[in-house]
C-alpha positions as CSV (number, residue, x, y, z in Angstrom):
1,X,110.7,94.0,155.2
2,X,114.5,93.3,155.5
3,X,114.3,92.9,159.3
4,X,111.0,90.3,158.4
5,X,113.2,88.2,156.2
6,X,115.8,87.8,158.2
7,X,113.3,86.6,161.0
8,X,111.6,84.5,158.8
9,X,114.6,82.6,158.0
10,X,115.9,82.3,161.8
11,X,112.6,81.0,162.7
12,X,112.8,78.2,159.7
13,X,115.8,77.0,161.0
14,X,114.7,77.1,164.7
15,X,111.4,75.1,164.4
16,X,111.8,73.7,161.2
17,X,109.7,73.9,158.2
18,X,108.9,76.8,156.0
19,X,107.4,80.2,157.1
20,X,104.5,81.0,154.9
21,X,103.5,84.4,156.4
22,X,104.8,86.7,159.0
23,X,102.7,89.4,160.0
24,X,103.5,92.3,162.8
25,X,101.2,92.2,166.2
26,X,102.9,94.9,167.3
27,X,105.0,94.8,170.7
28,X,106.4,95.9,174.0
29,X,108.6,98.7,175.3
30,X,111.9,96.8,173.7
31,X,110.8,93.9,171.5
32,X,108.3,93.1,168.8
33,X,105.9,90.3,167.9
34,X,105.2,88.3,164.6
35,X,102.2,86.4,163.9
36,X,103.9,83.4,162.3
37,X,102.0,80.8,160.0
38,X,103.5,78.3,158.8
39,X,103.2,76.2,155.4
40,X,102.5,73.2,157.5
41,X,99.9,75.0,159.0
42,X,101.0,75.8,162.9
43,X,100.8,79.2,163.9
44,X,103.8,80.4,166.0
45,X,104.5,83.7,167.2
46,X,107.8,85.2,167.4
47,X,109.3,87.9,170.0
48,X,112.5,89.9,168.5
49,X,114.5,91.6,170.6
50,X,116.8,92.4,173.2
51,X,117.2,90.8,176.5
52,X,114.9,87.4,175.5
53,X,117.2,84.2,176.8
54,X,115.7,85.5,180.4
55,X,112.3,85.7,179.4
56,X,112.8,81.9,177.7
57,X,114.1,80.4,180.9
58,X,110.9,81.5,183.0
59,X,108.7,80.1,180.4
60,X,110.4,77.1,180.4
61,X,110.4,77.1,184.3
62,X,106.7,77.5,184.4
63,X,106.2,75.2,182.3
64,X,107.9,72.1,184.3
65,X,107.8,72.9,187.4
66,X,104.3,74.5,187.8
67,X,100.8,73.6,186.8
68,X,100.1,77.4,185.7
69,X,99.7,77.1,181.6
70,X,101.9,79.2,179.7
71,X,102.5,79.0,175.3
72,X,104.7,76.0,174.7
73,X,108.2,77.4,173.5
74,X,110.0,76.2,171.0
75,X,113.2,78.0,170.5
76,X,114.4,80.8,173.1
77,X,117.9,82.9,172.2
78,X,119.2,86.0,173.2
79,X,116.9,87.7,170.9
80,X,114.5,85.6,169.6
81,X,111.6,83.6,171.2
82,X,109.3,81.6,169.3
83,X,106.5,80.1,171.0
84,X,103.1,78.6,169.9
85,X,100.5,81.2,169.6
86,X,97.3,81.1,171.2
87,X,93.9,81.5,170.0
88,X,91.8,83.9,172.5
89,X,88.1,84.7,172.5
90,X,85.9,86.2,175.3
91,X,87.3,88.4,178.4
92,X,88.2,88.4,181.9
93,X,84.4,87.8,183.5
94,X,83.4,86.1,186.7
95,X,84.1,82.8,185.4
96,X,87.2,83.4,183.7
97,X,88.8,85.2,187.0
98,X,87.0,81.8,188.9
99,X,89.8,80.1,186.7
100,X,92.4,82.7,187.3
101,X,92.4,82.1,190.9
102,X,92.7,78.7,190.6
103,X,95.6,78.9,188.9
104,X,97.0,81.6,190.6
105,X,96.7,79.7,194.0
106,X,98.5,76.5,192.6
107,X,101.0,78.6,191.4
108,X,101.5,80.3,194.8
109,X,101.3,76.7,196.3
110,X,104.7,75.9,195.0
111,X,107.1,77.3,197.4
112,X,111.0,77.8,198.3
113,X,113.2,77.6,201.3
114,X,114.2,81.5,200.5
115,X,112.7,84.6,198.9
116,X,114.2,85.7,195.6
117,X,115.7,83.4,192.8
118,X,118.8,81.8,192.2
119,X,119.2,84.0,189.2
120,X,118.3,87.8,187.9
121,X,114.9,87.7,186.2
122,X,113.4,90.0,184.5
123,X,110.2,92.6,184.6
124,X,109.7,93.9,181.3
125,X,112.4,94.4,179.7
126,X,114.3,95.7,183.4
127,X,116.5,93.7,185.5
128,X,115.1,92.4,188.4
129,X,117.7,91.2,191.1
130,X,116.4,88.3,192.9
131,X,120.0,87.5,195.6
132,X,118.1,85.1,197.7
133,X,117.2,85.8,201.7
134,X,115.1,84.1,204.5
135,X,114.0,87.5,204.9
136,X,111.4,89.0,203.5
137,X,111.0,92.5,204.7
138,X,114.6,92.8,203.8
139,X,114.4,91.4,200.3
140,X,111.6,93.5,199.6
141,X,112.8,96.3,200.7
142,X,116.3,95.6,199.3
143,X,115.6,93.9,195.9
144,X,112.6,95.9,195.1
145,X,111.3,98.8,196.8
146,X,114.7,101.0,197.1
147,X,116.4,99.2,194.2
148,X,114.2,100.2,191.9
149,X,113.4,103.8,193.6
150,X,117.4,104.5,193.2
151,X,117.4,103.3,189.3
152,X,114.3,105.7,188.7
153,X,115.9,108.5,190.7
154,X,119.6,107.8,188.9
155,X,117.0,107.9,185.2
156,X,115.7,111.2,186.6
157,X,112.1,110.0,186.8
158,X,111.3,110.8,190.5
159,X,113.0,113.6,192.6
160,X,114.8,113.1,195.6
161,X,111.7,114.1,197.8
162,X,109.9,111.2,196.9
163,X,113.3,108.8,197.0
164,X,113.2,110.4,200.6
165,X,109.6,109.1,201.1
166,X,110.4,105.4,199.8
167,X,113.2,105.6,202.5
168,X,110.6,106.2,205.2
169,X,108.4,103.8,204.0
170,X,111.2,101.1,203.7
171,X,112.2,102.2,207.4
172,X,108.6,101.1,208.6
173,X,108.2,97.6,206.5
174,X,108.2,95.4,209.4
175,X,105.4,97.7,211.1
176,X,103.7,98.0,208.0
177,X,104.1,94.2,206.6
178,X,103.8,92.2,209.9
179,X,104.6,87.9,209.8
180,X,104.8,87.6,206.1
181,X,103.8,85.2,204.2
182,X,106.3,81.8,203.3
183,X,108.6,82.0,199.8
184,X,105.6,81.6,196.7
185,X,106.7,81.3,193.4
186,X,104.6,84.4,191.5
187,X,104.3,85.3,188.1
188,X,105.4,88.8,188.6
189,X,103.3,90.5,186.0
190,X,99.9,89.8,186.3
191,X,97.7,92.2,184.2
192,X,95.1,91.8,181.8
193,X,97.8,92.1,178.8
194,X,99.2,89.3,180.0
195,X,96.3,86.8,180.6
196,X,94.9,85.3,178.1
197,X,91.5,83.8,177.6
198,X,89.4,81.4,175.7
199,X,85.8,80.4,176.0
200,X,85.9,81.5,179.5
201,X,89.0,80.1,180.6
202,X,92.2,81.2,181.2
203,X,94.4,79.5,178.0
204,X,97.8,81.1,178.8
205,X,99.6,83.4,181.1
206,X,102.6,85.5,179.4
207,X,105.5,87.6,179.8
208,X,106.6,86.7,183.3
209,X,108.6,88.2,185.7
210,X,109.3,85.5,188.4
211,X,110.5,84.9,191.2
212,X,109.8,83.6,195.1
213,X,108.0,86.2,197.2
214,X,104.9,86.8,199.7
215,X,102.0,86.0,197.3
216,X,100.5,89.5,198.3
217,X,103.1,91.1,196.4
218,X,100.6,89.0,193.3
219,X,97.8,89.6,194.7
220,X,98.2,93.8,194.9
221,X,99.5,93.9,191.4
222,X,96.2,92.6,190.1
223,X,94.3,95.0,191.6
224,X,96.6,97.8,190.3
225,X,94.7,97.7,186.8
226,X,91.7,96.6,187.6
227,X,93.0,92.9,185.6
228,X,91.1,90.6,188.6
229,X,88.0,91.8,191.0
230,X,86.0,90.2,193.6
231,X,85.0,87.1,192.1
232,X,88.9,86.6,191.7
233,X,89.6,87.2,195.4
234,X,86.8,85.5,196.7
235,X,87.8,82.1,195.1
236,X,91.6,82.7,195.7
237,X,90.3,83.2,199.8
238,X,88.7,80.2,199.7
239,X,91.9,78.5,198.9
240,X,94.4,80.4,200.0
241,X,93.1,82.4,202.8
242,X,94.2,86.0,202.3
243,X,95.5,87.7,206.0
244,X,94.3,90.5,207.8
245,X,95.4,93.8,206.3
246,X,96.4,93.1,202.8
247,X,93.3,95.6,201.3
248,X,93.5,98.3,203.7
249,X,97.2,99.3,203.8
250,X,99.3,96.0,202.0
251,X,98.3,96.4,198.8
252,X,99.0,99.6,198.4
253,X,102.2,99.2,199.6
254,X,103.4,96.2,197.7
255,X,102.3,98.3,194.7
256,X,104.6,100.7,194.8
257,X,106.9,98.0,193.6
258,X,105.1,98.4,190.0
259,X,104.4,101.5,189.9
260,X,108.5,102.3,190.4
261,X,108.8,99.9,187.1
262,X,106.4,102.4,185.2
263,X,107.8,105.2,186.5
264,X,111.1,103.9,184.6
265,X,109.3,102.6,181.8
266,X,107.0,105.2,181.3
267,X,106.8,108.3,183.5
268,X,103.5,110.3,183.3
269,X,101.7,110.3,186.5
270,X,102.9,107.3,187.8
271,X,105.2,109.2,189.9
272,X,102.5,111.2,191.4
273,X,100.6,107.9,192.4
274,X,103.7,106.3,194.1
275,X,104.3,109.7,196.0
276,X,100.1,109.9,196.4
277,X,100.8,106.4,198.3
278,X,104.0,106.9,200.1
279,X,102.1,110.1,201.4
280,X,99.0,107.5,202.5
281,X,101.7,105.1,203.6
282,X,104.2,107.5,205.8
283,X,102.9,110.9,205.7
């Protein structure tokens, strides 16, 4: 109740007016979120924790310079974010993913002269170093793929047979990826937590982890938990034509990416599904 207070008042004086209720919806792997209703009668919702100013700054980016629709924010500090909170019904069916795709394409329609980001971002509540290059298959394999394969192997979450493995598989990128796709500016975390629907559109996409990549690296993590399926991908081909490749060996690759963040995050068996895929990838 303490910690409640003191966020009730912090959130007065950030937005203004008096709190009326603050009720717990739980949270992530480092922060929590309040329900937030106000006397005036908005309805806010706060996220305490560490690590927040990041998350603040790709909100705001999303918001002005992208059409995708994300909660309007109204204050963002190192450990406080509150933002407007917003109303879901319904779920993820053909129509809603229709939406999704639209979105998703417009979003990977707004493009850069180099992959990464002029800043660190984050994914989750991890670092994610974003030093820009014109090159993909080394930014991939240099920013992500054996970045985040050392910091799991440093945390003791994978062994160094399977660090060995991501080597091998970062040794054959350019067989493996081919002519890339141009700098797109991708959400970064797209599962179903993180969209959020109403009346069978997408309202609001959340928690991002941007930055400027080959769209695929989007597209795979979609399909990583089940969060988009074919009605998704057959819109998103009609605008965005997807290239040879991506389903039969791509995606799997540029999932590894994700699963090495829940390796860190989590453990459990997502270490046997990025070794299960390095063995499909490599041998």
């Amino acid at each position: 109740m303490d910690q409640a207070r003191i966020d009730a008042a912090r959130i007065e004086t950030a937005v203004g007016g008096r709190v009326r209720r603050l009720s717990p919806l739980g949270g992530g792997t480092a922060s929590q979120l309040f329900l937030v209703e106000m006397a005036d009668g908005r309805r806010l919702v706060a996220k305490h924790g560490p690590g927040l100013a990041v998350e603040g700054f790709m909100l705001d980016h999303l918001a002005r310079r992208t059409p995708l629709p994300v909660p309007k924010l109204h204050h963002a500090a190192a450990d406080l974010l509150v933002m407007d909170h917003v109303e879901t019904s319904g779920r993820l069916d053909d129509r809603t993913q229709e939406h999704a795709a639209e979105l998703v394409a417009a979003l990977h329609g707004v493009t850069a002269e180099r992959y990464g980001f002029p800043r660190v971002t984050t994914i989750g509540p991890l670092p994610q170093p974003n030093a820009e290059s014109g090159d993909w298959i080394a930014f991939f394999r240099d920013r992500r793929l054996l970045h985040m394969g050392r910091a799991a192997l440093e945390q003791g979450r994978i062994d160094a047979g399977l660090m060995a493995g991501l080597e091998r598989v970062a040794a054959r990128l350019p067989e493996l990826i081919g002519p890339p796709g141009p700098p797109s500016l991708v959400h970064g975390d797209l599962w179903g937590g993180n969209v959020l629907v109403r009346d069978g559109r997408v309202a609001a996409f959340i928690d991002p982890a941007i930055h400027h990549a080959d769209a695929e690296v989007e597209l795979a993590f979609t399909t990583l938990f089940g969060t988009f399926g074919e009605a998704f991908f057959r819109r998103y081909g009609e605008l965005r034509p997807i290239r040879p490749g991506f389903f039969e060996l791509r995606r799997d690759l540029y999932n590894l990416y994700p699963l090495l963040v829940h390796v860190r995050l989590f453990g459990g068996t997502y270490g046997a599904q990025a070794a299960a895929t390095v063995r499909r990838l490599v041998g």
